[in-house]
Structure formats: structure tokens, C-alpha cells
C-alpha positions as CSV (number, residue, x, y, z in Angstrom):
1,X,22.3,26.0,29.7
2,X,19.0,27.6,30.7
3,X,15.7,27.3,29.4
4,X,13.2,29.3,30.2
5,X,9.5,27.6,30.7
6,X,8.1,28.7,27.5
7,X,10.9,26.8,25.6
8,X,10.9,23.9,27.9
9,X,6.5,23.4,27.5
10,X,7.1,23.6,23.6
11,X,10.2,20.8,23.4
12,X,7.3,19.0,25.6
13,X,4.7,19.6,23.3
14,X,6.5,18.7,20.1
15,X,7.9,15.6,22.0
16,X,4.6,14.4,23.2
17,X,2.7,15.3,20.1
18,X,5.5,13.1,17.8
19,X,5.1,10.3,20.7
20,X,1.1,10.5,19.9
21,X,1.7,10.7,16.4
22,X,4.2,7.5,16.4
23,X,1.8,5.3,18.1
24,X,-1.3,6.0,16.1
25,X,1.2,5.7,13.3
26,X,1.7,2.2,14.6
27,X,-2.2,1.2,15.5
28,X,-3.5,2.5,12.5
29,X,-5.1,0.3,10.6
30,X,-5.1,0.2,6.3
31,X,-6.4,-1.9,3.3
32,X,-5.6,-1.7,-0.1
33,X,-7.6,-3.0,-3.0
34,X,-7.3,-3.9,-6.9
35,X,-8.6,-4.9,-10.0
36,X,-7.4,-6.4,-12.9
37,X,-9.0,-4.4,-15.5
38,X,-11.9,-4.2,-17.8
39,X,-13.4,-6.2,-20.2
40,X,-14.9,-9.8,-20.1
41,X,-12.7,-13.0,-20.5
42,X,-14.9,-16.1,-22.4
43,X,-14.7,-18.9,-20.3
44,X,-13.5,-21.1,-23.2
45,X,-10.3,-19.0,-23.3
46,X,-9.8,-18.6,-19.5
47,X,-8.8,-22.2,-18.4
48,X,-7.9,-22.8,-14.9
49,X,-4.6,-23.2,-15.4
50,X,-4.7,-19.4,-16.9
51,X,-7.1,-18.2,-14.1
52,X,-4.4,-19.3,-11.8
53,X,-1.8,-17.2,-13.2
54,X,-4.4,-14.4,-13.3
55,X,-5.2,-14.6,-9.3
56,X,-1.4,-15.1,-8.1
57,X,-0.1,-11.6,-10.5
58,X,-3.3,-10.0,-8.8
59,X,-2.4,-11.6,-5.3
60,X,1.3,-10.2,-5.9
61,X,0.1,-6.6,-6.8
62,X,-1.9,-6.6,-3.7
63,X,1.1,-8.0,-1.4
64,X,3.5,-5.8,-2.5
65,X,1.2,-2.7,-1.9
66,X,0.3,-3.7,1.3
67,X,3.9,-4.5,2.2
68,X,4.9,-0.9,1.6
69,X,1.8,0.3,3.8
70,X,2.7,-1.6,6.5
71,X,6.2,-0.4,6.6
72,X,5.1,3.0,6.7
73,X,4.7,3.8,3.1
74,X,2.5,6.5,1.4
75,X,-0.3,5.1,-0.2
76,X,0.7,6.8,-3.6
77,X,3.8,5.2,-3.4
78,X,2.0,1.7,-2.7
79,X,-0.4,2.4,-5.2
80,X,2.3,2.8,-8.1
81,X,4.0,-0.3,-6.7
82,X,0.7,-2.4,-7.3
83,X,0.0,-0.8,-10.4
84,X,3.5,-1.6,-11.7
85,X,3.2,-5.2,-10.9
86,X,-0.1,-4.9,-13.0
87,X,1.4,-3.3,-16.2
88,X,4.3,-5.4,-16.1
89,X,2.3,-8.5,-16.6
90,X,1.4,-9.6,-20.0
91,X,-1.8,-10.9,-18.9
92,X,-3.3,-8.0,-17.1
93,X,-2.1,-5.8,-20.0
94,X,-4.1,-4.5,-22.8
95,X,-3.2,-5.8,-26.3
């Protein structure tokens, strides 16, 4: 088989360019953040006990998010991930 230079600089190119890509792929560096809504909570209603449920669904949004960034993910598909954790909790949910 014979290629010709032209062909043989662009399989280069593409090959160095998706070696460039990989690493910065792999050095680049992310961050996600949440929140758990709107509104004010009354401290007389938001024991500590209750606050610690609160933080750990909000810790587990952010973790599972994160997880699928640093795997690679999109962001949108880290995003819903978070969000779903969110909605799927009856104490970040509106009532």
C-alpha cells in the first residue's frame, strides 16, 4: 500500500490532534455546584437531625454529578443526574 505525503501529514495531524485532545481531556480540571432550592426553613422546624438528612441528599447530588464528570461525562448529562437526585427527594421537593 502507498500513501502519498499529503495523506500520510493528515493521518499525523488527526492522530496528534486526538493525542492533544486526550490529554487535556485528562488534565482538565471541573467543578460542579448545587442548591437545594428556595424558600426559608424556621429553625424550629429544621432540627439537626433533619438538617443532616438535608446536607447528605445535597452531598449525594453533588457526588453523583461529579462522578459522571470525572469519568468523562457531559455536563448536561451530570447536571440531570444531580438534579434527579434532587427531585427524587421528598425533602428538597416542593409540596
Amino acid at each position: 500500500m502507498i500513501i502519498n505525503q499529503r495523506a500520510a501529514q493528515a493521518i499525523a495531524l488527526a492522530f496528534t490532534t486526538m493525542m492533544l485532545s486526550s490529554a487535556a481531556m485528562a488534565q482538565q480540571k471541573f467543578a460542579i455546584a448545587i442548591h437545594g432550592g428556595a424558600g426559608t426553613i424556621s429553625k424550629a422546624k429544621f432540627s439537626p437531625q433533619r438538617e443532616a438528612i438535608y446536607r447528605a441528599k445535597l452531598a449525594e447530588a453533588t457526588n453523583v454529578g461529579y462522578d459522571i464528570l470525572a469519568q468523562g461525562g457531559s455536563s448536561l448529562d451530570a447536571i440531570n443526574a444531580a438534579v434527579n437526585v434532587l427531585e427524587n427527594s421528598p425533602y428538597l421537593t416542593p409540596v
